[in-house]
N, C-alpha and C positions, 0 to 999 in steps of 0.2 A: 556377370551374375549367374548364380547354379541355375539348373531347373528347377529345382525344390522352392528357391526363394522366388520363382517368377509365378511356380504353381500358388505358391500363397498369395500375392500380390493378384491376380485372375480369382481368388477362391474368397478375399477379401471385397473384390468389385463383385461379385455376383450376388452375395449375400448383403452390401446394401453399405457397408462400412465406407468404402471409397464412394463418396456424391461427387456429380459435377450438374451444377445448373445457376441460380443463386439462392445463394443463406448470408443471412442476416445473425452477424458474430454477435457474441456478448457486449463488446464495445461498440456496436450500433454499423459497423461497415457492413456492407453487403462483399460477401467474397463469391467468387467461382466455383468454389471447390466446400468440401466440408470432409472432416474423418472422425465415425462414430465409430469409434474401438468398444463400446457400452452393447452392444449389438452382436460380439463375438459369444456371450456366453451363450448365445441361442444354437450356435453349433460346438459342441464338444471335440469333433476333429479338428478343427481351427483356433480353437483354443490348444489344442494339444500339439500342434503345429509352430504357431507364435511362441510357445513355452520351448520348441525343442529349440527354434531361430535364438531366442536370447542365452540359452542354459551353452550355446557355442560357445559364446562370448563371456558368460559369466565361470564358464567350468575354470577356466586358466588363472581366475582372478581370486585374491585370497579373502574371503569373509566369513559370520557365522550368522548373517541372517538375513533373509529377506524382508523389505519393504516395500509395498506397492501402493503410490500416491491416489490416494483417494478420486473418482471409484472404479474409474474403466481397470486400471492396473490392479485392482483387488483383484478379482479372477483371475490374473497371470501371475502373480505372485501366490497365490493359494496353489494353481494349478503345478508350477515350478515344485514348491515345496513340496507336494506330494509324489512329482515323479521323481527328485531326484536326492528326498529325503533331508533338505535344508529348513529349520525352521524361521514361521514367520510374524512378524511383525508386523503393527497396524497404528499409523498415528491419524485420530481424527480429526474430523474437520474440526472440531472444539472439542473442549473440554468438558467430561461429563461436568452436570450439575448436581450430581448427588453420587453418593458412595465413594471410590477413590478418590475420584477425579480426574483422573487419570487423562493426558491428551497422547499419551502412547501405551498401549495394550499389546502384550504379551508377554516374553519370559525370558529376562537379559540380564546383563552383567554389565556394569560402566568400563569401558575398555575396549568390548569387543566391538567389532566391524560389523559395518552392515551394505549391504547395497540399496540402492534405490530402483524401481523400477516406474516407468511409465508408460503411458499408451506414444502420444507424441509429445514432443519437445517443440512450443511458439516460441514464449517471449523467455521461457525460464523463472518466470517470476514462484510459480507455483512449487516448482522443481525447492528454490529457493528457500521457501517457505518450509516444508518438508526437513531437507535437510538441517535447517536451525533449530527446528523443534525438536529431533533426534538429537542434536547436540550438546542442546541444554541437557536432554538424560543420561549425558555422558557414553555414547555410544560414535565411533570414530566411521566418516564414511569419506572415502575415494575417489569412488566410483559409482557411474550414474546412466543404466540402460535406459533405452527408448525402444520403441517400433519406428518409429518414423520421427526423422528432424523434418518437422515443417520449413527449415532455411530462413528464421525470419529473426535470429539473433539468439535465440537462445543459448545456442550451444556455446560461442563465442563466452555469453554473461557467463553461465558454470563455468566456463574455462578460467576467466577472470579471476573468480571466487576460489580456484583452486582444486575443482575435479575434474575425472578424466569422465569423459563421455565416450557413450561408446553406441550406437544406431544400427538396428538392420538393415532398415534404409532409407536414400534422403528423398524427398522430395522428388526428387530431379531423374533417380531411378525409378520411380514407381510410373510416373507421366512416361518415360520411355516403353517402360513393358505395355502399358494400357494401349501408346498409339501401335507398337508392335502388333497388338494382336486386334486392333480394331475397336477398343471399348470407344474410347473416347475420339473427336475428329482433332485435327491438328489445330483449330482455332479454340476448343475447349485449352487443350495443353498449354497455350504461348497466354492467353489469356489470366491460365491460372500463374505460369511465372511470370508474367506482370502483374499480378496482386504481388505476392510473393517479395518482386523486388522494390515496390512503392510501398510493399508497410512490413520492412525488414526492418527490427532495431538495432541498429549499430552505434553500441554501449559507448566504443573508445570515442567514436568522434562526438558524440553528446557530452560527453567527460568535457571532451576537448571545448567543445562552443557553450560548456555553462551550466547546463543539464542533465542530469545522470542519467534520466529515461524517459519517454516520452511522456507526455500530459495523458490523465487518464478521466473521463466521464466524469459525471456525479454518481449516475447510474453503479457504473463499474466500483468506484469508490463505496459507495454502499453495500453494493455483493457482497465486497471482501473484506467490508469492517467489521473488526470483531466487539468494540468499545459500544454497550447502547447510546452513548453521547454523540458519538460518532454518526451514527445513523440516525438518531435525532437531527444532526445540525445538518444531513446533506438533505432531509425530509426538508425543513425551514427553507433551507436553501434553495430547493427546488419549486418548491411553493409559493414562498416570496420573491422570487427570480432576484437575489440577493446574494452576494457574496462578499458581501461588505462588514467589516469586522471595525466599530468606532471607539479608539480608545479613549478613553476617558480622564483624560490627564488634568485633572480637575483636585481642590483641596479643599473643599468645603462642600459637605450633606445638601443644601442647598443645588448648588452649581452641579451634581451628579446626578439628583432626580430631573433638576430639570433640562438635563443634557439626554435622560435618558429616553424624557419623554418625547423630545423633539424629533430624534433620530429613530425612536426605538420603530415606528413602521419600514425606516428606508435601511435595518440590519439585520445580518444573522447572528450577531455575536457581539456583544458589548463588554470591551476588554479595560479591568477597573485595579487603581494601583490603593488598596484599599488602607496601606499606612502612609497614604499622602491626605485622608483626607482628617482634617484638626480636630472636626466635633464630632470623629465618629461614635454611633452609638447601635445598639440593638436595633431601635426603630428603621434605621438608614436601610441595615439587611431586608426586614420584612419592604417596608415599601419600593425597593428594589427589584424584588422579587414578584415583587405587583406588577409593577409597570415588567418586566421581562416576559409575567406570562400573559399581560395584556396584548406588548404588542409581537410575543412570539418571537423571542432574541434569546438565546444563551448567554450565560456571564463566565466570563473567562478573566480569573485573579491573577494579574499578571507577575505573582511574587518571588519568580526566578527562584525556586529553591534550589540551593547549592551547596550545603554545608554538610557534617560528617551526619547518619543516620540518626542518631539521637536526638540533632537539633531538629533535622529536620520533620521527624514526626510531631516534637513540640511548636515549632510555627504553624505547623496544616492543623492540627488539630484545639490547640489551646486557647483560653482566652487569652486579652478580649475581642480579638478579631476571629477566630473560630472558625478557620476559612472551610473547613470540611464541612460544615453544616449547612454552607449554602452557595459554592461555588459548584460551577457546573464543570468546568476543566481552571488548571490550575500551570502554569509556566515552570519547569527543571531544569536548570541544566546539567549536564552530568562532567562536570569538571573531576568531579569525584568518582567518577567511574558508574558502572548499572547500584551502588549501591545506594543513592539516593531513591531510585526509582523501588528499590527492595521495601524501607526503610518506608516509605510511604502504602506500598502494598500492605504490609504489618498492619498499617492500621485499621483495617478494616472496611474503610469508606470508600475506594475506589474502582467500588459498583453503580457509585453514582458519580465520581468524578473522576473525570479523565485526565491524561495527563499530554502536559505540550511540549517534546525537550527542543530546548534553544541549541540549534546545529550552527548558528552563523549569525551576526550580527549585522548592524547596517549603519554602523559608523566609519569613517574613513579610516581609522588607522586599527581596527579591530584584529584582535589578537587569535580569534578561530582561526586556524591556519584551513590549508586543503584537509590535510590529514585527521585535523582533530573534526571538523563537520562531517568527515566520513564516519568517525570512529561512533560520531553520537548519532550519524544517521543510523549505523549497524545497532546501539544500541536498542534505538528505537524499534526495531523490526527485529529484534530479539525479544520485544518486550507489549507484542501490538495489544494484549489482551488488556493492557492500564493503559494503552498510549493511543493519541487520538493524530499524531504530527509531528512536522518538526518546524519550528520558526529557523526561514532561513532564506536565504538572495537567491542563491545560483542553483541546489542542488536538491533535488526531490527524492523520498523514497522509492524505490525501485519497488518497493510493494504497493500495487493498487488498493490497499486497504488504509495507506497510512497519507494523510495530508499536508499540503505546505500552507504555510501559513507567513506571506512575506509581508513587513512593515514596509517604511519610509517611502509609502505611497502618495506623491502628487501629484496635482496636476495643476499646479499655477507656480510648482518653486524647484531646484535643482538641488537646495542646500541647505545650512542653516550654519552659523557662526560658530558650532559645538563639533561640528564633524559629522552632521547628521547629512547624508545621502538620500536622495529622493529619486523614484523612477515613476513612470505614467504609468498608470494601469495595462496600456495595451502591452508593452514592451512587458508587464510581469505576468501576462494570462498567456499571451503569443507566444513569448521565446524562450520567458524562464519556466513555466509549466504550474505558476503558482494557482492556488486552488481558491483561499480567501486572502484578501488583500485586510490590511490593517493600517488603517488611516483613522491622523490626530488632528493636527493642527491645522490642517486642510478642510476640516469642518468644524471644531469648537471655533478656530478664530475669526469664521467665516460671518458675513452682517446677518444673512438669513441662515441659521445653525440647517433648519430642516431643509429647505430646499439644496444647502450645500451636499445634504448626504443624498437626498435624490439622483442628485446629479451624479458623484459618486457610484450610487447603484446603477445609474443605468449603463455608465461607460463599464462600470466591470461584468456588467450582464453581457453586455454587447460581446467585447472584449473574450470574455469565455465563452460565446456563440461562435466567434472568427476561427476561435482556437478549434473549436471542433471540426469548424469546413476547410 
C-alpha cells in the first residue's frame, strides 16, 4: 500500500470515521467496528483526499457522469465533479411528491454511462437499488467505486448482477495499517474480522440451499419500504406479534364475515378470493372492512392478475367486484412481463393498494421454473414503489424493502390429493427467510377456527424470534 493511502487511512481514524468499540447496526447486531464516511465533509482536506484515491480508479474507466448513493457519497461525488470537471448525478431516496417527480435529478441523455459511487460496500443491496433506478432512466452503468469493501458479500452480489467493482480499500488493509501504527490493539482487529466473517453474505451458497439472501428484520423491512401498505402491515405486525396471513377460501358472504371475525385478532393480513364467493354484494365489502379495521388485519384480493394491460386494469377496477376501491394489496403475476404491473399503476389507485407478484407456486409439479421466479423476483425490485412482495417457497427479495409472502403452511399435514405441498412454520421463518406465512385449510377446517389461528400465530411469532437469534 503507498503512503498517501496509509496517510488517509490514519487521517480518517483521527477525525472519528474509523470506530472501534460496540455499535448497534441497523439490523439490530451489535458489531466491533463502525465506518461514518457522513463525518468527512467536516474536513475539506479529506474530502479532497478520498476524491483524489477514487478519480485513480475512475480516470481510466469510460463514463459521462457521476453518481454518488445517497448520502455519505453525495460529498464525494460533488467534490470529484468539481475537481475534475465530470458532471453530476443525484437519485433520491424517493420520489419527489410534487413537481417532476423526478427520483433522478440532473442533466442526461438515455444511453450515456454513468458511475456509481459510494462510501462502503456491506451487503450490496443498497448499491443494488441505485443502479436499477438509474436504469429504468435509461442510463448504462459498469462500474461501481467504493472507499472501503466491508468484506461481507457485497461485492461478490454486484459481481453476480454484472458490474465491475472497484475499492481503495478492503477491510483487511485498513485493520493492518491501524494495528501498524498502534490505533487499534490486536484483539479489537481479530475481533472485528470475526464479525466480518460470521455475518458475511454469501449470495451463491444461499442460491445454492434455497434462499437468495439472508432474512431480514421487521425493523429493517420497514426502513426500506417504500409501499405506505407496506409499512402499515410490518406496524400490525409488530404490534400484534402476528405474522400470520388467513386465506379465506371460503363461498359464501356468510362463511367470510364470519371467518373473519374469528381470526381477525390472531392476523396481519386476511387473504380473500372474492369471485369465489355466490352472493357477493356491496354490503359484503363495507362489512369487511369493518371487521378488518376492528380487529386491525389488511385484506389482501388474492386475484392473480395476469392478463394483457387492458384487461387487466378492467378486473382491478371495474364492477361488480371493484377490487380497487377496497382492497389493501391485490396478487400479479407477471407471466406477461413488468407490463401488467404498468397497466395497473395507469390506474391511478395504487397509492392505496399495493401490489403482491407471485414468483413461485406451492404446488408439486408447478411450472415457475428457477429462472422465471428470478426473472419476477427482478421484476418486483424494479418496481418496489407499487410492490409490497413476492409470494414464493425458496427465494426472497434481495432488497430489504420487499417481502415474502409463503403459502402452503401447516402444521398438522404434508399434502393434499391436488398437488398442494405443505411446510411447518419453523422450517419457512428459519431456513426459507419467509416473512408472513399464509395459511388455509389449517384453520377454516380446524373444530375451533380461532383458537386454531392462535396457535398458528404464536409458532410463527416464535418461529421469527429463532430466526433472528
Amino acid at each position: 500500500m503507498s503512503t498517501q493511502k496509509k496517510e488517509l487511512v490514519l487521517k480518517l481514524f483521527e477525525l472519528g470515521v474509523l470506530k472501534f468499540g460496540s455499535f448497534t447496526l441497523k439490523s439490530g447486531l451489535l458489531s466491533p467496528f463502525y465506518l461514518d464516511f457522513r463525518r468527512i465533509i467536516g474536513d475539506p482536506n479529506i474530502l479532497r483526499d478520498i476524491s483524489e484515491q477514487l478519480w485513480e480508479i475512475a480516470k481510466d474507466l469510460e463514463f459521462d457522469h457521476l453518481c454518488g448513493v445517497p448520502y455519505a457519497a453525495l460529498s464525494i461525488s460533488s467534490t470529484m465533479s468539481v475537481l475534475y470537471g465530470k458532471p453530476m448525478i443525484v437519485k433520491r431516496k424517493e420520489a419527489k411528491k410534487y413537481g417532476t417527480k423526478k427520483i433522478v435529478e440532473g442533466v442526461f441523455e438515455k444511453g450515456q454511462k454513468c458511475i456509481i459511487l459510494d462510501d462502503v460496500i456491506s451487503s450490496g443491496i443498497s448499491m443494488i437499488e441505485t443502479l436499477e433506478a438509474l436504469k429504468k432512466e435509461g442510463l448504462q452503468t459498469t462500474d461501481v467505486l467504493a472507499i472501503v469493501n466491508r468484506m461481507q458479500g457485497g461485492v461478490p452480489a454486484l459481481e453476480s448482477h454484472g458490474y465491475r467493482v472497484h475499492c481503495v480499500y478492503e477491510m483487511d488493509e485498513i485493520l493492518s495499517v491501524l494495528l501498524e501504527y498502534n490505533k487499534i490493539s490486536k484483539q479489537q482487529a481479530e475481533d472485528t474480522q470475526e464479525f466480518i466473517r460470521n455475518n458475511s453474505i454469501n449470495f451463491e451458497q444461499l442460491r445454492k440451499e434455497g434462499v437468495s439472501v439472508p432474512s431480514w428484520s421487521y425493523r429493517n423491512i420497514k426502513l426500506r419500504a417504500e409501499h405506505p401498505v407496506a409499512k402499515r402491515l410490518i406496524n400490525i405486525i409488530t404490534a400484534k406479534r402476528s405474522n400470520l396471513c388467513c386465506s379465506a377460501d371460503v363461498s359464501t358472504k356468510r362463511e367470510l364475515l364470519q371467518l373473519a371475525n374469528r381470526v381477525g385478532p390472531h392476523i396481519c393480513m386476511l387473504k380473500t378470493h372474492i369471485d369465489n364467493i355466490q352472493d357477493f354484494d356491496r354490503e359484503l365489502v363495507i362489512e369487511l372492512k369493518k371487521i378488518a379495521e376492528k380487529h386491525n388485519f389488511i385484506i389482501l384480493e388474492d386475484r392473480k392478475f395476469a392478463d394483457i394491460g387492458h384487461i387487466v386494469k378492467q378486473q382491478f377496477t371495474s364492477p361488480p367486484f371493484s377490487i380497487a376501491d377496497w382492497a389493501d394489496a391485490v396478487t400479479v403475476h407477471v407471466i406477461a412481463g413488468s407490463s401488467s404491473i404498468d397497466a395497473l399503476r395507469s390506474t391511478g389507485y395504487l397509492n392505496n393498494t399495493g401490489l403482491i407478484i407471485v414468483a413461485e407456486m406451492s404446488t408439486q409439479d408447478t411450472l415457475t421454473s428457477e429462472n422465471y421466479t428470478e426473472q419476477a423476483i427482478r421484476i418486483a425490485e424494479n418496481n418496489k414503489d407499487v410492490v409490497l412482495g413476492v409470494v414464493a417457497q425458496n427465494y426472497r427479495p434481495e432488497s430489504a424493502g420487499l417481502m415474502m409472502f409463503t403459502p402452503g403452511i401447516n402444521i398438522d399435514s404434508k399434502g393434499d390429493q391436488h398437488g398442494q405441498v405443505y411446510n411447518p412454520p419453523s422450517e419457512a421463518f428459519t431456513k426459507r427467510g419467509v416473512d408472513v406465512m399464509i395459511v388455509g385449510r389449517g384453520i377454516y377446517q380446524a373444530e375451533d377456527i380461532a383458537k386454531k389461528a392462535a396457535e398458528y400465530r404464536n409458532i410463527g411469532w416464535d418461529s421469527y424470534q429463532e430466526r433472528l437469534n
